[in-house]
N, C-alpha and C positions, 0 to 999 in steps of 0.2 A: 504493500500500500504506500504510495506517496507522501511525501511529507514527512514531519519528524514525530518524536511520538507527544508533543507539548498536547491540550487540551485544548481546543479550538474556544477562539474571542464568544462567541453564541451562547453557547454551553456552556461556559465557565458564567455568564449574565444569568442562564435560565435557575445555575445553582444557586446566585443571590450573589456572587462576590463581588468586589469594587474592582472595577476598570478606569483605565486611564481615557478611554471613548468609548461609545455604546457600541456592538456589533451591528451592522446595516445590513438588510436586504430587501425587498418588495416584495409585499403580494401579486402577483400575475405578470413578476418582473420576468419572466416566459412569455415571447404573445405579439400581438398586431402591430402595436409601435414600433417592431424592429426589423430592417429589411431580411437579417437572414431568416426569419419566422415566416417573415411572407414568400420568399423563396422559397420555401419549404412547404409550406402551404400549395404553393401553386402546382407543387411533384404530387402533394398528398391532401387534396381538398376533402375531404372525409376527414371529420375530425376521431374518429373512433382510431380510427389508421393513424392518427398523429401522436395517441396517445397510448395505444394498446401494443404498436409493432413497437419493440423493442429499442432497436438501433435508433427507429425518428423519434421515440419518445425522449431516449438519452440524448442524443440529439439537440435536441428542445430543450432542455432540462438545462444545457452545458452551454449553449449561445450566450447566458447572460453571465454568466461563470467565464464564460471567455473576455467577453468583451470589457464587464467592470470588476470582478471580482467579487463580489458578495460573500459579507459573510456566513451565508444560506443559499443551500441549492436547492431548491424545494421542486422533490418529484412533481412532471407535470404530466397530470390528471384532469379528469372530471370529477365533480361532486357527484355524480351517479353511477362511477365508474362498476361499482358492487352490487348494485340493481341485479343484473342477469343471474350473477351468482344464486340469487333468492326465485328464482323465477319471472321478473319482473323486466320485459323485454324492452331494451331503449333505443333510440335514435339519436344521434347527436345534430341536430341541423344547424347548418352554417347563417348565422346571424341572428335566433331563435332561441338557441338552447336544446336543451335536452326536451325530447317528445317519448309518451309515454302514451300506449295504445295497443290493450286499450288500460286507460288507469283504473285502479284500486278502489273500488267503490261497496265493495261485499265481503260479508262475512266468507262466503264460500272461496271468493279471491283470497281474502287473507290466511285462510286456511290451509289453502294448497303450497301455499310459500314454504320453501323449505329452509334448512340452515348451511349459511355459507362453510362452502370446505374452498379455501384460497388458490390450493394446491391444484385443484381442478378447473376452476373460473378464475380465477386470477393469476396465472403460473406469472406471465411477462410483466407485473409488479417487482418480484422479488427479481429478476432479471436485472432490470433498470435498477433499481435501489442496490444492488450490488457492484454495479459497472459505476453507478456516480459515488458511491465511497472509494472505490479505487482510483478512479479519477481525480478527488478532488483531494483522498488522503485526511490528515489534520488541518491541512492548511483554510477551510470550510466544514462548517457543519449540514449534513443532509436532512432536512424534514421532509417528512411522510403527508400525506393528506386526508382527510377524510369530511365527507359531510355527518354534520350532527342527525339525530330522532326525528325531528321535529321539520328540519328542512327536505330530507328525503322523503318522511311521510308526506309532506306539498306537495314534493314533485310527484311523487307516485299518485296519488289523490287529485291532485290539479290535471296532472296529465301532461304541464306545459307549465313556463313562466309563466305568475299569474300577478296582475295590478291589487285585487283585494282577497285573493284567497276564501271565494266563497264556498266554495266545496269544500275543502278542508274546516273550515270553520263550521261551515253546517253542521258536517259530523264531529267535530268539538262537543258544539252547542245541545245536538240534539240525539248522538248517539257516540256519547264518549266512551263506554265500555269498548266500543269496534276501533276507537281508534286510541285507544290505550293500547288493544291486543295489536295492533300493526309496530305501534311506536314500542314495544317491549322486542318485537320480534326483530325490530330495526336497530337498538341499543345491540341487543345480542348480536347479529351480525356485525354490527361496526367494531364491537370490543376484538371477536375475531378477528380483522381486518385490521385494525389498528396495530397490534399483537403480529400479525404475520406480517405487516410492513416492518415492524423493529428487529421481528427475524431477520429478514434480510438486507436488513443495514439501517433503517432510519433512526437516526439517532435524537430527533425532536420529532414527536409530530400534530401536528397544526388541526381541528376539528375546527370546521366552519357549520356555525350553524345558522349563516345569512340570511334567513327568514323568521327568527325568531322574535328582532325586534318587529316584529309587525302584531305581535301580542300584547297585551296589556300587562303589566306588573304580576296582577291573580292568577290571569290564565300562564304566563311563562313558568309562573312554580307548579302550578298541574299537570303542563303539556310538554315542557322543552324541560325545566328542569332535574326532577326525577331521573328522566333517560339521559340525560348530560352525565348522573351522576353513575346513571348504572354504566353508559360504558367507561368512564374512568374509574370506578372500582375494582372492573375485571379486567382494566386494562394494569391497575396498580399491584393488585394480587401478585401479576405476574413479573410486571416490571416497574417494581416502586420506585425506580430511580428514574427512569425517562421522562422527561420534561413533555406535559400535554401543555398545548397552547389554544384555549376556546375565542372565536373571532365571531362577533356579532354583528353585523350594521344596523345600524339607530339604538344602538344599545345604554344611551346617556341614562335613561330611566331605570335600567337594573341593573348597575354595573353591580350593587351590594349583593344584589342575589346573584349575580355571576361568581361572583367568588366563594361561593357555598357547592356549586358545580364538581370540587373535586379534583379542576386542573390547579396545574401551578403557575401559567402566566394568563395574565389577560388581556385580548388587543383587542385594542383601543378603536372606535373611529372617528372623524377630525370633530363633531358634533360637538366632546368634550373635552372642555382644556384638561391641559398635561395636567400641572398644578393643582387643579383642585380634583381630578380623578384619584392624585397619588395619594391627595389630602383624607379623600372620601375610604380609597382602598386601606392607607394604611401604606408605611415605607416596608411590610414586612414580604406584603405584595408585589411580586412581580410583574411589568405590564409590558407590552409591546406597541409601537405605533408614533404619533396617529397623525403623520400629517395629509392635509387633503390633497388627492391624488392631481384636482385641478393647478394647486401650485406648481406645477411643473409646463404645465403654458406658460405663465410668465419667465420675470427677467430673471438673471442669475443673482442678481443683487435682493430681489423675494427669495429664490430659494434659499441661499444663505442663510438671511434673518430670520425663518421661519423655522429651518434646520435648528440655528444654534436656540434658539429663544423653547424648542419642543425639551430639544438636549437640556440647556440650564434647569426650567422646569421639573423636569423629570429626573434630573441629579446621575451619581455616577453608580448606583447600583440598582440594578434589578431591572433594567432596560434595555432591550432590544429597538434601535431605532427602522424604522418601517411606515407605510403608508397610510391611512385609514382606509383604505379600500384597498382593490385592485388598482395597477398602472390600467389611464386610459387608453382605447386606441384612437391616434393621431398624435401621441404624445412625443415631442422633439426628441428623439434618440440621443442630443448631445444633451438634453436636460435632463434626463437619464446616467448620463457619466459625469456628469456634471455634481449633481445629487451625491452621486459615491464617491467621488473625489473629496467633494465637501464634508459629507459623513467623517471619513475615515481620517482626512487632516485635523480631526477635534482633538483637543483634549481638555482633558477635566481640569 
């Protein structure tokens, strides 16, 4: 394996210890904005194929590892990549999303679901999570991916992106037993899945559950939290020491109950200041984040200020610097290197 054997800048943050600067990397810092992505894209317009064959997933995974250096190389996936595993057939469409058809609406659906074996429906996971720790060595640390309970039961449920989530919320509202049974079966799956991605190399990994904030405060502790917590449970059982990272958008309103979740870091999105998030969590709390992804249009003299003033905020422990979102696409590829440059010249 490349590199020395020191403990990589990431990892040594997710432990809690004091750095002389934050470790940087992006969410979907994989992706549209960068021309070798769309080169790649144009050989392999099928996004299942971009993410599933091996070679272009590592590929992909290793363009922005090439280009800025991050200190995170975060397998690139789908948030529904584990769907098929359970019976639940996808389509990934290019500018859409994932399409689900037909979706999850019965009991008799969620019955026939069976329980993920990785080794079978995911083999080209551990593939890639193997080839990017040899690749990248100590010198980065690799995270793993997965979507949370609560955002897969959407998709599966919606069928599709959806603006207010009325089909999932119906079955909230009016037959929560059926989607308690989907969202348990969905936890179990993921803790598996999370678990076999550390098998085979991921040394952080990241659970998005990007539809959660679209819950109310009551319902996140009935419907998203619980299952946040079942699969970091089973996922701690096995590996108490792996750094989970839960990533929410619009999550200003729970961050308190986010950290009842059961992971160890929590990212942020730009909504709330550094400062009083750290204020609210507590310095014992680890957090990731949060600046808006939109900064990165503007000038180099915004990013800058908005870099250091996140960094100052957020102090020299327990911080991983990072986006509140995903990178956009059309976002200026030098304000991309630009960002990491500026990241990594900090110090405390």
């Amino acid at each position: 394996m490349a590199g020395s054997t020191q403990v990589p800048d990431l990892l040594r943050a997710a432990r809690g210890e004091v750095l002389e600067r934050p470790p940087v990397w992006m969410m979907r810092q994989a992706g549209r904005y960068m021309k070798a992505y769309r080169d790649l894209r144009d050989k392999y317009p099928n996004f299942r194929d971009r993410s599933e064959i091996p070679e272009v997933a590592i590929e992909v995974s290793l363009q922005p590892w090439r280009a800025f250096r991050p200190d995170g190389v975060i397998l690139f996936s789908d948030i529904v990549t584990l769907l098929p595993g359970l019976g639940i057939e996808i389509d990934v469409v290019e500018g859409k999303g994932p399409v689900i058809d037909p979706p999850i609406r019965s009991q008799e659906q969620i019955e026939k679901l069976h329980p993920l074996e990785p080794e079978e429906s995911l083999p080209f996971i551990k593939e890639i999570l193997k080839a990017l720790r040899q690749e990248v060595g100590n010198q980065s640390t690799v995270l793993g991916f997965v979507g949370a309970p609560w955002t897969l039961a959407a998709y599966a449920i919606e069928g599709k992106t959806s603006k207010n989530y009325t089909n999932i919320k119906g079955m909230a509202f009016s037959q929560p037993g059926l989607l308690h049974q989907l969202l348990s079966k969905l936890a179990d799956a993921i803790a598996v899945y999370v678990r076999y991605q550390i098998d085979s190399g991921a040394q952080v990994v990241q659970m998005f559950d990007s539809w959660a904030g679209q819950l109310s405060p009551q319902d996140y502790e009935t419907f998203a939290l619980p299952y946040q917590q079942q699969v970091a449970r089973q996922v701690k059982k096995t590996y108490p020491d792996t750094p989970l990272i839960l990533y929410i958008s619009g999550s200003a309103g729970i961050l308190g109950r986010m950290e009842q979740s059961g992971v160890d870091i929590i990212s942020l999105d730009w909504t709330v200041d550094m400062a009083e998030a750290r204020q609210q969590l507590g310095h014992e709390t680890k957090v990731q984040g949060n600046i808006d992804p939109g900064i990165l249009f503007g000038s180099k003299e915004l990013i800058h200020s908005r870099i250091l003033d996140t960094v100052r905020k957020a102090g020299n422990q327990g911080h991983i610097l990072n986006l509140g979102h995903g990178v956009l696409p059309g976002t200026p590829e030098e304000n991309v290197a630009f960002f990491f440059e500026t990241a990594k010249a900090i110090r405390h």
